[in-house]
C-alpha positions as CSV (number, residue, x, y, z in Angstrom):
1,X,207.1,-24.1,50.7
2,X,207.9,-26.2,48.3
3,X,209.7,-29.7,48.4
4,X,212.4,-28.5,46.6
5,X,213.0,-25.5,48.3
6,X,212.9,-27.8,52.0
7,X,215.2,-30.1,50.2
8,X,217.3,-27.0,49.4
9,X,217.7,-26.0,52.7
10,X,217.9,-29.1,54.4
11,X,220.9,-29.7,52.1
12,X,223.0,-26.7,53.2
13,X,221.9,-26.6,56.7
14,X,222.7,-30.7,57.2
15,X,226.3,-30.8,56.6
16,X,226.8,-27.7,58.7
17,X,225.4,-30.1,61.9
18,X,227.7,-32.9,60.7
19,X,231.0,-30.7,61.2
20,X,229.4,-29.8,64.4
21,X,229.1,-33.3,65.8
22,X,233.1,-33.9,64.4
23,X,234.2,-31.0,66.4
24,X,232.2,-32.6,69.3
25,X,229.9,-29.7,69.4
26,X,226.8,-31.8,69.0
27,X,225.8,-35.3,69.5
28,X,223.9,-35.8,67.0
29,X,222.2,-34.2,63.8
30,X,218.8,-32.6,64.1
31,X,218.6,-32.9,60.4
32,X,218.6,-36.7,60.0
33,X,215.3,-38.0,59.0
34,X,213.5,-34.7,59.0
35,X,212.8,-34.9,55.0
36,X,210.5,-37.8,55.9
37,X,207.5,-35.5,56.7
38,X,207.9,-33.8,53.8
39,X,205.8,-35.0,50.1
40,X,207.7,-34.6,46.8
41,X,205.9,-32.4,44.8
42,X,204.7,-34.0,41.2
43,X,206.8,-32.9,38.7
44,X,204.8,-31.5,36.2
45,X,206.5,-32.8,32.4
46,X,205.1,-30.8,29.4
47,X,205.9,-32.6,25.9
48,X,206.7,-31.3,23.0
49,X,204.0,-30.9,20.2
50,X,204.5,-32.6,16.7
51,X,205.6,-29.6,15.2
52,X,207.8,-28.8,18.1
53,X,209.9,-31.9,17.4
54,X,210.5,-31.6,14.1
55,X,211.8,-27.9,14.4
56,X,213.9,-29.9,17.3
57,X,215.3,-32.7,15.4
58,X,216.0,-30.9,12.2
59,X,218.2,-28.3,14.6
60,X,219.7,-31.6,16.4
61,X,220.5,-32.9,12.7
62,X,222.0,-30.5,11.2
63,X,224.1,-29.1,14.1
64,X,227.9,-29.8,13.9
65,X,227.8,-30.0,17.9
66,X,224.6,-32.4,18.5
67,X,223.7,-34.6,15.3
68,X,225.7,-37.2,16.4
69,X,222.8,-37.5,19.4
70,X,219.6,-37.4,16.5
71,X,219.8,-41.4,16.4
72,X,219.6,-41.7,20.3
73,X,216.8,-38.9,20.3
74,X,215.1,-40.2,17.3
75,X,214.6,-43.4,19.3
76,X,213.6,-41.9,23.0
77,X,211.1,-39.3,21.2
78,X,209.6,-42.4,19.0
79,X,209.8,-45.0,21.8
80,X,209.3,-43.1,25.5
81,X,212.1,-45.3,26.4
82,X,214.2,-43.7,29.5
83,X,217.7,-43.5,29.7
84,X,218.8,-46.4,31.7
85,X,216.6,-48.5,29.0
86,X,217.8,-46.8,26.4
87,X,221.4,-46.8,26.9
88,X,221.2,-50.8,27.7
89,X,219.7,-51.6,24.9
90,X,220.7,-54.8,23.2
91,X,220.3,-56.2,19.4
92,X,218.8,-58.9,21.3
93,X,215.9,-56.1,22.2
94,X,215.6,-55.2,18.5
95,X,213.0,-57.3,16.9
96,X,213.1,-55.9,13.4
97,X,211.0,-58.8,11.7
98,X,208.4,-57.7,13.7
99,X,209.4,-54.0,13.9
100,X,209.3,-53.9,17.9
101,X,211.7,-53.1,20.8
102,X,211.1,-55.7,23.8
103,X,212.5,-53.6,27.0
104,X,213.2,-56.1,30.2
105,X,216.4,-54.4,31.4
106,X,218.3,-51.2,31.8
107,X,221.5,-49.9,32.8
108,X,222.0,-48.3,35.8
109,X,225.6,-46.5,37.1
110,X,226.1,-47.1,40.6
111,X,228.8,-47.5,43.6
112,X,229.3,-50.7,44.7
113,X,232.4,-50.8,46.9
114,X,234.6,-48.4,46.3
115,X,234.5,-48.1,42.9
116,X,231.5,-47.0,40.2
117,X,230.4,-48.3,37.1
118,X,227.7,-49.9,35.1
119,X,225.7,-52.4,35.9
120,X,222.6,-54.6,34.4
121,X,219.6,-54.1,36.2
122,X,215.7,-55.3,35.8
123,X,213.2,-52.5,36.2
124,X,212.1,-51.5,38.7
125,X,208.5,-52.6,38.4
126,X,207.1,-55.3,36.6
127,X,205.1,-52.7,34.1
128,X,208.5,-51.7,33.2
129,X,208.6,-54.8,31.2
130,X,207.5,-54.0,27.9
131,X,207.1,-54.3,24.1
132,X,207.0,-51.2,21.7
133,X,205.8,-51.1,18.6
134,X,208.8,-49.1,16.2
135,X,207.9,-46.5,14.3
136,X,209.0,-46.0,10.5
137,X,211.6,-43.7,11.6
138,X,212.8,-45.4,14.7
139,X,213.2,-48.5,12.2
140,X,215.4,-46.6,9.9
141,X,217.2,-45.4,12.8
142,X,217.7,-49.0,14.0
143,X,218.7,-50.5,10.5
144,X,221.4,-47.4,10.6
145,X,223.0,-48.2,13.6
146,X,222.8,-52.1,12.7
147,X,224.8,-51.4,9.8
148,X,227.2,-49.0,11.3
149,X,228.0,-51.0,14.7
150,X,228.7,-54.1,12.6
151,X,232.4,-54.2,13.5
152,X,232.0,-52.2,16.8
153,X,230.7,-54.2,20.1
154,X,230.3,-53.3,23.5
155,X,228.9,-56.4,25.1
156,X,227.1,-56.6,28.7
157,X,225.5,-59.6,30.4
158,X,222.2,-59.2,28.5
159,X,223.8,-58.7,25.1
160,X,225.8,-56.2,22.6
161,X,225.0,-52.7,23.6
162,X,223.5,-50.5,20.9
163,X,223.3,-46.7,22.4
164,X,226.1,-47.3,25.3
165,X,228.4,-47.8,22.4
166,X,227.5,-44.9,20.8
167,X,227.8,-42.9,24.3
168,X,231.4,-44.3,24.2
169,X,232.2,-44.1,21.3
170,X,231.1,-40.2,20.9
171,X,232.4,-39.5,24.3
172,X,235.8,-41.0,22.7
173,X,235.8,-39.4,19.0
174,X,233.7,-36.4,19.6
175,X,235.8,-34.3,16.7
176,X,236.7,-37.6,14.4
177,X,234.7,-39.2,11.3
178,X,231.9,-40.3,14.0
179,X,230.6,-36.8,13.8
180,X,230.7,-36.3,10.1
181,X,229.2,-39.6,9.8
182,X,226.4,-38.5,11.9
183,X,225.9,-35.3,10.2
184,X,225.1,-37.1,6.9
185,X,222.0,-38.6,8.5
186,X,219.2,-38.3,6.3
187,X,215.6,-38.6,7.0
């Protein structure tokens, strides 16, 4: 079997024990720490082909529903950046003189006390800390936002968000001018 299918199971069956041992049925839960024998299976990612993308991105751009996204996945196709580094991305990451993206945090949601939110975070591993080189259209993308977030901030420790604005501010005005805006995007 695989992982998933364990993992599955294990997460149907566990909570089942648990109201056992609060009716005093059980002592304890036979599932706790069972998972640990098991391997994840790899994940097997496929990415797209060149041609692939651009039938993607010309759908994302002209779509009333999903061009306000092309900047954001403009910039994750061109860059590999993942989400966490994406959405924490700074100005102070945007090197633009010498056309580069320097990625040394990201932004994680997580529970701390009783509440949730956002919070600034190194990665996770020291490779994680990086510089990429921006492509011609990730630049233009960039330049874009620049000029459009001029009067909009959304600062963190590390900076003014770029994409975390965006999320918020789409999120916020989904049916607004944001979304015409976006729809005018040319390449």
């Amino acid at each position: 079997m695989k992982y998933a299918t364990i993992k599955s199971f294990h997460d149907m069956i566990s909570p089942c024990f648990d109201l056992a041992i609060d009716d005093n049925i059980l002592r304890k839960n036979p599932c706790n720490g069972c998972l640990k024998e098991f391997k994840k299976d790899a994940d097997k990612r496929i990415s797209l082909f060149k041609k692939e993308q651009i039938v993607f991105l010309d759908f994302v751009r002209t779509s009333k529903t999903y061009s306000v996204y092309y900047p954001l996945i403009i910039f994750m196709l061109g860059t590999g950046a993942r989400c966490g580094e994406t959405i924490g991305l700074t100005w102070n990451n945007v090197d633009f003189r010498n056309k580069e993206i320097i990625i040394d945090h990201q932004l994680i949601y997580k529970k701390t006390g009783n509440s949730y939110g956002f919070y600034d975070d190194s990665p996770k591993t020291d490779s994680g800390v990086r510089v990429i080189p921006m492509t011609t259209e990730v630049y233009r993308v960039q330049e874009w936002q620049r000029q459009e977030s001029t009067q909009k901030y959304c600062n963190t420790s590390w900076g003014t968000a770029i994409f975390l604005l965006q999320w918020t501010f789409i999120i916020m005005h989904r049916q607004n001018e944001t979304e015409k805006k976006w729809i005018n995007w040319k390449r």
